[in-house]
N, C-alpha and C positions, 0 to 999 in steps of 0.2 A: 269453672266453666269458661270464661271468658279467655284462659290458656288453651284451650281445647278447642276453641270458637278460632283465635289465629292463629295454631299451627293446622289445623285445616283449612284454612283458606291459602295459606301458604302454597300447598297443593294444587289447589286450584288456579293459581296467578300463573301457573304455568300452561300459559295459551297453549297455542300449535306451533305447528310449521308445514308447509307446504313442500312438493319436491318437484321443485321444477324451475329449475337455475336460468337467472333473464341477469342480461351483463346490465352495467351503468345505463349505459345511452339506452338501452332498451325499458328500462325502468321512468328514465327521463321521456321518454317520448310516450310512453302509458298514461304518465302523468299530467300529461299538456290538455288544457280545457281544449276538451273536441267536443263535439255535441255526440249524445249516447247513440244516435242514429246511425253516424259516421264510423261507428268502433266496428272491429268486427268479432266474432267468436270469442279466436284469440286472442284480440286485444284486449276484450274483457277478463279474457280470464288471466291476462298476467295484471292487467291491476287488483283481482283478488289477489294471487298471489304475492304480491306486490305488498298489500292492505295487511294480510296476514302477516307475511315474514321479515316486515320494514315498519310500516306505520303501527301496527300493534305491539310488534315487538320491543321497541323505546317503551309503550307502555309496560308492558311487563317486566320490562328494569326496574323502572322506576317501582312497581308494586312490589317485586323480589325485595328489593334494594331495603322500603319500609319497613315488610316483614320481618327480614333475617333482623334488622336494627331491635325492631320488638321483639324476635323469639331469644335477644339476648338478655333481657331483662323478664320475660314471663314463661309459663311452663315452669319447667326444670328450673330455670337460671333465675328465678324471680328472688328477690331477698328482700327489697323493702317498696313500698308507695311511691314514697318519693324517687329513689333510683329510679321507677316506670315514669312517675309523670316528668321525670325529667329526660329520658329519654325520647319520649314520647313528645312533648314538646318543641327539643332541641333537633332531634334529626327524622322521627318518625312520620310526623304532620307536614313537613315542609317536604320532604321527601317525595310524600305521598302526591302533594298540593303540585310537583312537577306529573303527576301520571293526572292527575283531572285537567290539568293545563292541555298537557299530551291531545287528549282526546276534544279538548273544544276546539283545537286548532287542526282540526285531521281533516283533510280535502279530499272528492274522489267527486271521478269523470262520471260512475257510472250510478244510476237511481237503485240497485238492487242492494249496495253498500248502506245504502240510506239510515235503513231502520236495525241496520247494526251498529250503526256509530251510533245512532238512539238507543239504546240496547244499553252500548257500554261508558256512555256521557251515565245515564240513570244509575248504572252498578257500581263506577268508579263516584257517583256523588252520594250513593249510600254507604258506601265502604268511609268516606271521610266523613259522613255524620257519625259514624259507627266511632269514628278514632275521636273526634270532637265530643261526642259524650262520653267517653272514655276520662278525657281530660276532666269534663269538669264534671264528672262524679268522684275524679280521684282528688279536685278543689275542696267538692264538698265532703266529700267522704260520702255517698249516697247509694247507698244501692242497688236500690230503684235505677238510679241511671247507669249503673252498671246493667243492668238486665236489657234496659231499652238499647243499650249498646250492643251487648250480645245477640239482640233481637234483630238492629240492623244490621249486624254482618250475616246472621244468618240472611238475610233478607239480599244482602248482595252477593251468598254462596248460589241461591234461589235462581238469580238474574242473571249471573255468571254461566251455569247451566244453560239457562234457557237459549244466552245468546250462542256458546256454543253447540247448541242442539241447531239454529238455525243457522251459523257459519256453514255446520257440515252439509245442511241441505243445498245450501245457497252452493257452495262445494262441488256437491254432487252434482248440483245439476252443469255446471262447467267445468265436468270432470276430473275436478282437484281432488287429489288424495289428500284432506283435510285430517290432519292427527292431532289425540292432546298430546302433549311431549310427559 
């Protein structure tokens, strides 16, 4: 189960992207604390665009990055416990520990980003409790916490969803062609 649990989310780490190409300077000057009053249309909507195909996307390295490191040791390729908690360990968790870094440190001009960087701060810190009980049911040998693990990624495949259910509205409404890739 718990091989099933992250080659499907694997899937899912694969955000979006947006189409609608903004040079350097144009992305710098998006980024500059302006008061949300002072933006206009446009300006808003390249720092979504912006938010999607820059700021989130480092996240989703680093979440790719995790996975492909666990789909080499679980699924198909899995062969012993320990190979996993030591992979797991060694590049899985720290890896990961760069995409929840990612998202505490994410800035934006404008209030409607808000409760999406809330969104994916909650799914990227359920995803590492997910891989933290991972470890230490494979310490104990435990079950039980293997299930509670499988239980929080499902719970950050959940979150994952939801938030991009609301990227694409939020999207929509400043007519960005919001895709999952």
């Amino acid at each position: 189960m718990t091989k099933l649990i992250y080659s499907i989310i694997t899937v899912f780490l694969m955000l979006v992207g947006c189409s609608n190409d903004l040079s350097t300077t144009e992305k710098q000057e998006t980024k500059k604390n302006v008061s949300e009053e002072e933006l206009s249309f446009e300006e808003k909507q390249k720092e979504i665009v912006q938010f999607i195909n820059d700021d989130m996307q480092n996240i989703v390295n680093y979440e790719t990055e995790a996975n492909q490191q666990l789909a080499t040791v679980s699924g198909e390729n899995f062969r012993s416990d320990q190979e996993l908690y030591e992979v797991l360990t060694v590049k899985v968790i720290p890896t990961y520990e760069k995409a929840v870094n990612e998202v505490k440190n994410l800035e934006v001009s404008i209030d409607e980003l808000e409760p999406l960087i809330k969104q994916i701060e909650v799914a990227t810190g359920t995803y590492y409790e997910a891989l933290m009980l991972e470890k230490e049911a494979l310490e104990k040998n435990d079950k039980e916490l293997i299930e509670k693990s499988n239980s929080k990624a499902q719970e950050y495949m959940e979150k994952i969803t939801s938030y991009h259910e609301d990227m694409k509205n939020l999207a929509g409404d400043y007519e960005i062609d919001y895709q999952l890739n």
